[in-house]
N, C-alpha and C positions, 0 to 999 in steps of 0.2 A: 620419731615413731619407731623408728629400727631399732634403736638402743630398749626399747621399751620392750618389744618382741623378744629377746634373748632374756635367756634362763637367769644368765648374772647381770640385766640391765638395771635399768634405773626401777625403784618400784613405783609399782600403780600404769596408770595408762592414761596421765593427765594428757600429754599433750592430742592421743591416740582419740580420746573420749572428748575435745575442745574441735576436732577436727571434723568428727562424727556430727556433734551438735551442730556447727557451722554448716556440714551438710545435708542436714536434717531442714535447714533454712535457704536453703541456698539450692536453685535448680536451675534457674535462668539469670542472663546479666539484670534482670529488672528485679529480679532478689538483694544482686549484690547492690544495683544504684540504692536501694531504699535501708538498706545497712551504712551503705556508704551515709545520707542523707539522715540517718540517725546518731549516727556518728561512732556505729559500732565496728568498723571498718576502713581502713585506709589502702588504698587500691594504689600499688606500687607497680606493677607489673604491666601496666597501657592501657588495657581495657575492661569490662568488666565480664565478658562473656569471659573471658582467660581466668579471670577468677571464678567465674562458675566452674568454668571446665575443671578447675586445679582442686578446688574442693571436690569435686564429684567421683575423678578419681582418684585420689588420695585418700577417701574414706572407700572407697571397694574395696570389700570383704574385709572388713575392718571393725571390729567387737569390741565398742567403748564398754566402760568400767560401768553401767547403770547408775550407782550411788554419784556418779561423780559431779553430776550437772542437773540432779534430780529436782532441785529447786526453784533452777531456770526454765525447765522444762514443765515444772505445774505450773509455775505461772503463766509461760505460753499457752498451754492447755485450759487454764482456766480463763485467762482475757480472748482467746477465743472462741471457748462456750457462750462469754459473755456476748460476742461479737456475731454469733450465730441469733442469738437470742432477741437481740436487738433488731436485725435483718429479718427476724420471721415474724417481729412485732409490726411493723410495718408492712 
């Protein structure tokens, strides 16, 4: 993320805008178990509240690329319109 922030780093802000999403998902350890349990996540570190923590602040004040994960993101957005939609159906 550091190399990405300098003038002559790397271009883009893949890893900066992958860290932002992950925290966009991620708020409490019962975020990361159900990542972990989807298997979008392998939790190295001990716990999983440490991985909340380490996401949460790791993306402070931190300005992903928009384009970059735009596709993972409507889909989130759209399966839980759906998910909405279904709860008020009932």
């Amino acid at each position: 993320m550091a190399l990405e922030m300098c003038p002559k780093g790397a271009r883009g802000y893949g890893i900066t805008s992958y860290v932002c999403l992950l925290d966009n998902l991620i708020d409490h350890a019962d975020d990361v178990r159900e990542l972990r349990f989807r298997g979008v996540l392998v939790n190295c570190l001990g716990n999983d509240q440490q991985v909340a923590d380490l996401f949460n602040e790791l993306a402070t004040d931190r300005t992903p690329d928009p384009k970059t994960y735009v596709d993972i993101i409507t889909k989130i957005q759209v399966q839980g319109h759906h998910r909405n939609d279904l709860q008020h159906a009932f």
